[in-house]
C-alpha positions, 0 to 999 in steps of 0.5 A: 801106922801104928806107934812103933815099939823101941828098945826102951819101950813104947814110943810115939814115931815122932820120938823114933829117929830114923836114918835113910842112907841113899836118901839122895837116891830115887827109893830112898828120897821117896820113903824119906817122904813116906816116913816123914808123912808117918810122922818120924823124925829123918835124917838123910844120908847120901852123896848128893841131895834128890836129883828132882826135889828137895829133900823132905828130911829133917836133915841132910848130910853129904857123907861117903859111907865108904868110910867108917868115920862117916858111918859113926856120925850117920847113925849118932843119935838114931833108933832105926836105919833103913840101909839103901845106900849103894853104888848102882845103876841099871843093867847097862851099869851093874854089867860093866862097873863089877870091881867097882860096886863090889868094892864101894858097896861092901865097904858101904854096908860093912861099915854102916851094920858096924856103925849101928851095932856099936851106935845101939841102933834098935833095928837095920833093914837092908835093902837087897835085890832081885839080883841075887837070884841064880841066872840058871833059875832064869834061862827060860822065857817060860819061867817059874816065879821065884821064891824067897829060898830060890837064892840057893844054891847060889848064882848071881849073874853080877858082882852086885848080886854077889855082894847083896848075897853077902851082905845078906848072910852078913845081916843074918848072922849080926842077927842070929848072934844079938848083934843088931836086929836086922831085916831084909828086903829084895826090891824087884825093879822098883819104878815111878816118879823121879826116877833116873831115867837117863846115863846109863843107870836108869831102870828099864821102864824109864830107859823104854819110856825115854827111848819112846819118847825120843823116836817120836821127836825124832821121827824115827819109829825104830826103839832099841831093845835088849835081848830078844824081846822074849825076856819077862820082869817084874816090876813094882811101883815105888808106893808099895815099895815104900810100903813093904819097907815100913811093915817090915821094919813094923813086923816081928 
């Protein structure tokens, strides 16, 4: 990758602080890798550290970004915020905990898109999902490939598609009013190494992979499925995902 351009001007990547909120999490431990090997200096920012590994940030810290105090003291001192921190799971998870990840993680976004708006960030992505799209654009097994515009007219299936909708709009107008320069991305399943895999809030390719897994220790040949095993997904592996990550936040 190329330097990067900053608010003050050209700047070598060393230079250019980032912070990674969710960094304890299986996508944001990754791109802290990535953005480490790029060569940026990182902070990490979670609830708990990498379930795997240690963390390859230049520092960690253990802060509730539900609160706004927290917020102010993750983004001190930063350029750039790669905003991943949520409450979040698998569909067994986001289908049952609607009050709850509506709650935590408006408050989580509210708060660190204020925070980096009066801290002088330069630039926020937001990570967002697969989720916000319409389930009436997914009824059939047979189904047309989505489109970036195909979020409208909305109608997110959970409280979790609602939310990063939301948060969606709410990037949108902080940029289209100058208050922070914000990009967004929407992950679609992302899977890989040193993913959950386990308690309900693993993806499905690590919840097959176990349950698989399990039948042949067990002897049972019988694995669970969910639906009626005509659904289709997509899915992306967490090195292009990493990837799109860093060219969005490079691009105009």
């Amino acid at each position: 990758m190329s330097n990067g351009a900053h608010a003050g001007g050209w700047m070598s990547l060393r230079e250019i602080r980032v912070l990674v909120t969710g960094a304890g999490g299986f996508i944001g431990s990754h791109l802290v890798r990535r953005l480490r090997a790029e060569g940026y200096w990182v902070r990490g920012v979670d609830l708990h550290e990498p379930e795997f590994s240690d963390s390859d940030a230049d520092e960690f810290l253990l802060l509730d970004l539900r609160d706004r105090d927290a917020c102010a003291e993750a983004v001190r001192g930063i350029d750039e915020v790669y905003a991943l921190a949520a409450d979040m799971g698998g569909m067994g998870f986001i289908s049952a905990n609607h009050a709850q990840i509506m709650h935590n993680n408006a408050l989580i976004n509210i708060h660190t898109l204020d925070a980096a708006r009066h801290a002088g960030v330069s630039r926020l992505l937001f990570t967002s999902s697969a989720c916000v799209y319409p389930e009436y654009r997914q009824t059939q097994a047979d189904v047309t490939p989505l489109r970036e515009e195909d979020a409208y007219p909305a109608q997110p299936q959970d409280a979790y598609g609602w939310e990063k909708l939301f948060t969606e709009r709410l990037c949108m107008h902080y940029r289209d009013e100058g208050w922070l320069d914000t990009r967004v991305v929407r992950f679609h399943n992302i899977f890989g190494p040193e993913g959950t895999w386990e308690g309900g809030r693993e993806k499905a390719p690590a919840a097959l992979c176990r349950k698989v897994a399990m039948a042949k220790m067990s002897g049972d040949p019988t694995v669970e499925i969910w639906g009626d095993g005509e659904q289709t997904r997509s899915f992306c592996y967490i090195d292009e995902c990493t990837e799109g990550m860093l060219r969005r936040m490079r691009s105009g």
